[in-house]
C-alpha atoms as one frame of an Amber mdcrd trajectory, in Angstrom:
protein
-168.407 -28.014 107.614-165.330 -25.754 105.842-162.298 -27.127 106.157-158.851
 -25.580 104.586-155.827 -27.089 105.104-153.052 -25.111 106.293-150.151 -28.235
 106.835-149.867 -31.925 107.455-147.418 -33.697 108.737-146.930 -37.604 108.944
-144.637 -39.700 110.913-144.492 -43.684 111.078-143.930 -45.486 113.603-143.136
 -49.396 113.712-143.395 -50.669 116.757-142.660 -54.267 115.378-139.660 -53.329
 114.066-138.551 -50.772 116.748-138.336 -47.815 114.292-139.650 -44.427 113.642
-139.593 -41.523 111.279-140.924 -38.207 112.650-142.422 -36.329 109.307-141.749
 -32.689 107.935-144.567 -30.593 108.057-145.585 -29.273 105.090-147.789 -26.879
 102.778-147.516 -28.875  99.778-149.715 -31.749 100.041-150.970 -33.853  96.565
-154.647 -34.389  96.086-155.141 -37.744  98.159-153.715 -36.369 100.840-155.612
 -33.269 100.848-158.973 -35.841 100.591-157.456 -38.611 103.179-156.914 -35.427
 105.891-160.558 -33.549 105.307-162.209 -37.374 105.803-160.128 -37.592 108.969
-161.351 -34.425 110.388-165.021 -35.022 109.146-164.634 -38.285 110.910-163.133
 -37.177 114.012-165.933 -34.831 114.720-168.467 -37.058 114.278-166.933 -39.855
 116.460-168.109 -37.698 119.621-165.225 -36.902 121.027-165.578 -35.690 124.668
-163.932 -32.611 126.243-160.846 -32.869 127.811-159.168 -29.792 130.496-155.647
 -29.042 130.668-153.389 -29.666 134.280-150.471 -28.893 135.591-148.766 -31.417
 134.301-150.072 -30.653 130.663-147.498 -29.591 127.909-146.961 -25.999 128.250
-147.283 -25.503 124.510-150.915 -26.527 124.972-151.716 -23.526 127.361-152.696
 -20.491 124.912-150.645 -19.920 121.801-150.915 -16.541 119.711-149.439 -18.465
 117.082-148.090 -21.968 116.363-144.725 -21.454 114.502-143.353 -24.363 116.624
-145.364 -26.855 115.880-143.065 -28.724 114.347-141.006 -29.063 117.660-144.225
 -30.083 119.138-144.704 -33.072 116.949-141.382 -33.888 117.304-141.922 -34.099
 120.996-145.223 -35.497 120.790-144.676 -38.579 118.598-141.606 -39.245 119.654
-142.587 -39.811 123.500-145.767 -41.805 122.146-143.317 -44.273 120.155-141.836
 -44.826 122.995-144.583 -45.297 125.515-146.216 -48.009 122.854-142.760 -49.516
 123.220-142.634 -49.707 126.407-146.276 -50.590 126.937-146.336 -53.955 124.610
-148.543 -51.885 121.529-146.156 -53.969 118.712-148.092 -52.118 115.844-147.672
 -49.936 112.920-148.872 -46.558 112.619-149.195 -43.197 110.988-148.826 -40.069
 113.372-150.939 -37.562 111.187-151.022 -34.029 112.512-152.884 -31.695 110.447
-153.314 -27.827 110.802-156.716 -26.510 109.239-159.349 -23.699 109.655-162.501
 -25.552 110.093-165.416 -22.910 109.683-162.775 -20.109 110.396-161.562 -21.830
 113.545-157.880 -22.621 113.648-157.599 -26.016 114.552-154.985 -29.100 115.218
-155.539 -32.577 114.600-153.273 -34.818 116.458-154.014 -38.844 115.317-152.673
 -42.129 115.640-154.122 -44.272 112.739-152.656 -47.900 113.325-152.404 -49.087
 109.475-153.910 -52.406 108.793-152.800 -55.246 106.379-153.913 -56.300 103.207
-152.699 -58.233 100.240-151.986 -57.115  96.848-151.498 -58.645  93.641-147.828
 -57.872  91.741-146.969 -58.409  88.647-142.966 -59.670  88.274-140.984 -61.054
  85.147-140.756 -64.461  84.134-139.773 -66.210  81.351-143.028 -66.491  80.045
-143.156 -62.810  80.034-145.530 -61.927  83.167-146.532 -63.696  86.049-148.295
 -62.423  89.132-147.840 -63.414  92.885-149.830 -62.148  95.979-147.596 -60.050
  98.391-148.706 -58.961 101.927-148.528 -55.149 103.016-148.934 -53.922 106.945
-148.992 -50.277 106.239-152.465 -49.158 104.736-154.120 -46.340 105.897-157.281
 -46.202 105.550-159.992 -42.914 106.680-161.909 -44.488 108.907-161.047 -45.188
 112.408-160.351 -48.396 114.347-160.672 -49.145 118.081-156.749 -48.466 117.994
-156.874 -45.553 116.823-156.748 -42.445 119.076-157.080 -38.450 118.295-157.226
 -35.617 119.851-158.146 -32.142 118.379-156.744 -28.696 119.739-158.469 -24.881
 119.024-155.180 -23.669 120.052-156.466 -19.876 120.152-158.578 -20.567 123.261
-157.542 -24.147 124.686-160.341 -26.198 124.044-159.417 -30.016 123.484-161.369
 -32.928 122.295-160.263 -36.075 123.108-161.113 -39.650 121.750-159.246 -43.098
 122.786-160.345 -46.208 123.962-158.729 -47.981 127.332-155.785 -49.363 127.252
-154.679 -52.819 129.097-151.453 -52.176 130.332-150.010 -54.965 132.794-153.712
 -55.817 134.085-154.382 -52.217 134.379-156.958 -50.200 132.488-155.721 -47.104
 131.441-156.320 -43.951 128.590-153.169 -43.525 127.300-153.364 -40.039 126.005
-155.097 -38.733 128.604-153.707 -39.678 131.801-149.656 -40.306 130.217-149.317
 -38.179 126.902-150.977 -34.982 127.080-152.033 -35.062 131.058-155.537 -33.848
 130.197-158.524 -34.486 132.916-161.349 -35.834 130.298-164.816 -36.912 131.325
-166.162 -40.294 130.752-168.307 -41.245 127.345-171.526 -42.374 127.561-169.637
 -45.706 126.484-167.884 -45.696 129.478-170.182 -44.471 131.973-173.141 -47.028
 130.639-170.654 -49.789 130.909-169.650 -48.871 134.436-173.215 -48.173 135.183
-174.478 -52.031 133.732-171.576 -53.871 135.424-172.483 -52.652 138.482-176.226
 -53.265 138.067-175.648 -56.618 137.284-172.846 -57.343 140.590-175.256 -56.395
 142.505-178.689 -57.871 141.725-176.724 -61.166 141.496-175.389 -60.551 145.298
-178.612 -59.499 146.649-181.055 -62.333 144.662-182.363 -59.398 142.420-183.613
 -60.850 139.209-181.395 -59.084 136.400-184.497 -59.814 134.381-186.259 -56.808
 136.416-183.127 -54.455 137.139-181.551 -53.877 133.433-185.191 -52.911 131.724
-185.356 -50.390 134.742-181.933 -49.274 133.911-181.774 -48.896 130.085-184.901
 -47.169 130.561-184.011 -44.407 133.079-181.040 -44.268 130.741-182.805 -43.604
 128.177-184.180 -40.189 129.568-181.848 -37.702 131.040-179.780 -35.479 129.870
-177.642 -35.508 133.147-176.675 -38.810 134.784-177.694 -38.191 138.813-176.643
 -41.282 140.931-179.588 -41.031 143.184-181.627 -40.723 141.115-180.186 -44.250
 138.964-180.015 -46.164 141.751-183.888 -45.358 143.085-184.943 -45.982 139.609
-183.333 -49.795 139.424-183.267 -50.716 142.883-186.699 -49.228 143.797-187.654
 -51.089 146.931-184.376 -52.545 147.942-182.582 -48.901 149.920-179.315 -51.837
 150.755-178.853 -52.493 147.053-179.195 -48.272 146.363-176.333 -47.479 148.814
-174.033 -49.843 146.911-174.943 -48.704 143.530-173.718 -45.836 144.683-170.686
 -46.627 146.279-169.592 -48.269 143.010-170.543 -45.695 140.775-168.668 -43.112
 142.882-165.508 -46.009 142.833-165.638 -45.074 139.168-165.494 -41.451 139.644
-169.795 -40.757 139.156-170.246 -39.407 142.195-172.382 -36.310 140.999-173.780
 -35.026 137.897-172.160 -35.709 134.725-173.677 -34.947 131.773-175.360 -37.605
 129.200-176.566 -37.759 125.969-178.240 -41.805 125.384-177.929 -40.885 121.273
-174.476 -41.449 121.492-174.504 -45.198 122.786-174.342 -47.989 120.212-178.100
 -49.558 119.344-176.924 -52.392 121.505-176.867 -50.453 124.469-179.678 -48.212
 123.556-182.497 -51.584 123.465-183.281 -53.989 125.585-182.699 -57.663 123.751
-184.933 -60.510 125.261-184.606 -64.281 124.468-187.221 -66.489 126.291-186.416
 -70.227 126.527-188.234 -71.464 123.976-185.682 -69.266 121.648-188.165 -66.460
 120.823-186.405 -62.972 120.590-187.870 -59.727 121.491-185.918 -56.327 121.034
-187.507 -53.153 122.182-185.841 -49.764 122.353-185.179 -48.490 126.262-186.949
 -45.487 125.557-190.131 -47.305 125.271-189.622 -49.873 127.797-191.758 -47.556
 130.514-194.581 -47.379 127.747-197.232 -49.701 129.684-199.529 -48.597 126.731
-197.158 -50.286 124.413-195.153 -53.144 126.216-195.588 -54.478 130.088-193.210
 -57.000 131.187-194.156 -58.775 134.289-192.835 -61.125 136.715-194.875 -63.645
 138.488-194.473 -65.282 142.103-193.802 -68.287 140.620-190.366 -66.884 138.902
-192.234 -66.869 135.672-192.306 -63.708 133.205-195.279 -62.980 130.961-194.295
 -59.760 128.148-197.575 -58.273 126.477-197.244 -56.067 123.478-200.330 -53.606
 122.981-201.650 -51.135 120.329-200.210 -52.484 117.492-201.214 -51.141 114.137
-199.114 -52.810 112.112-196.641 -55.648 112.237-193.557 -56.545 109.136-191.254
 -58.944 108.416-187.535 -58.669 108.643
């Protein structure tokens, strides 16, 4: 990946203090800064970030540009309406509003991010009659290049529209909501695999436990069909985990279309944390057993069953070779 910098610009806001400072955006930049915005991008694209579409109630400045000369309003605009929706939404935090204006392999490109700044505590060194003494002080305003579940971005290829969008939900006044989606910019963004396997296991688990399903049977079929497309087809889902029960497939359904999965979305299991991408079992006797989904329908390697009785019985086959961890 090329990146050259064109600009940055960085504002703070302190939303425990109730103050803000929209930054200049400039050419000039010193050496860290240069390094601190090219890991930011780097990062950025590899967090996945997921495709977001423009509506009508999107900024206009986000529609096609031939140029950006007024970006500078645009931050201006931008930051200061987010300071004020964190204000007004309960985020008491501090954070740098980095917007940075590159070419990333000859693709003009803008990076909009809020970086919430963490704490840490440094060591000072202050007169005393002695000569020098040292006391530890407390600092809320370090940025650091990697990003926290705070922290939200999203990146514009302002020549042709095409926005990338990454945030995690929101709880606003018992309501779950993407901030910069559905109140900043107004974009219509798909669901991450995050989001869709979380909706997807929630409602796999509501529902064996309403209809007497074990969950024992119904999450190994899951992370295992899961584990397989590259499209996410709710019929297809809910035949897979609910194969002989049609009442519990109809509901399945129902909920995944409540959560906006009604049809086809697309879905790419590499992108789900290792959690979500194994199965973890712990029998009662306290032995644990963790086998990736994609294997779990490999009866020539694993076959869990489940008895009449209520009992389970897990047999492991072909193994060549077995180490310690």
């Amino acid at each position: 990946m090329e990146i050259v910098l064109n600009q940055i610009s960085c504002s703070l806001l302190d939303c425990t203090s109730g103050t803000y400072h929209i930054g200049t955006l400039r050419d000039d930049f010193s050496e860290l800064e240069k390094k601190t915005a090219e890991s930011f991008i780097k990062k950025a694209f590899g967090a996945h970030p997921k495709d977001a579409f423009l509506t009508e109630k999107s900024p206009a400045w986000l529609r096609h540009q031939q140029d950006i000369e007024d970006l500078e309003k645009y931050i201006e605009e931008v930051a200061g309406a987010w300071y004020n929706m964190k204000m007004k939404a309960g985020l008491h935090e501090v954070s740098s509003f980095f917007v940075v204006s590159y070419q990333r392999d000859g693709m003009e490109e803008v990076l909009f991010l809020d970086n919430v700044l963490s704490e840490a505590m440094i060591i000072q060194a202050v007169p005393a009659v002695s000569g020098l003494d040292y006391q530890m002080m407390k600092i809320n305003s370090v940025v650091t290049s990697s990003f926290s579940k705070k922290d939200r971005f999203l990146i514009w290829q302002w020549r042709n529209e095409d926005l990338r969008i990454k945030e995690d939900p929101a709880q606003i006044e018992g309501e779950t909501l993407h901030l910069w989606s559905e109140k900043l910019f107004h974009l219509k963004a798909d669901k991450t695999e995050k989001e869709i396997y979380q909706v997807i296991e929630q409602a796999v688990k509501d529902i064996s436990f309403n209809h007497g399903i074990p969950v024992e049977q119904t999450l190994p079929e899951l992370k295992a069909v899961l584990s397989e497309p590259e499209k996410i087809v709710p019929e297809q889902i809910a035949k897979a985990v609910f194969e002989h029960r049609p009442d519990a497939q109809v509901v399945l359904r129902e909920r995944m279309a409540m959560k906006g999965i009604s049809e086809p979305v697309s879905f790419d299991s590499a992108r789900l944390s290792k959690k979500d991408r194994t199965l973890k079992m712990v029998t009662d006797s306290g032995i644990e057993i963790i086998v990736p989904s994609s294997l779990l329908k490999r009866t020539d390697l694993i076959e869990i069953t489940t008895h009449e009785d209520g009992t389970s019985s897990i047999e492991l086959h072909n193994i060549s070779q077995l180490k310690n961890k």
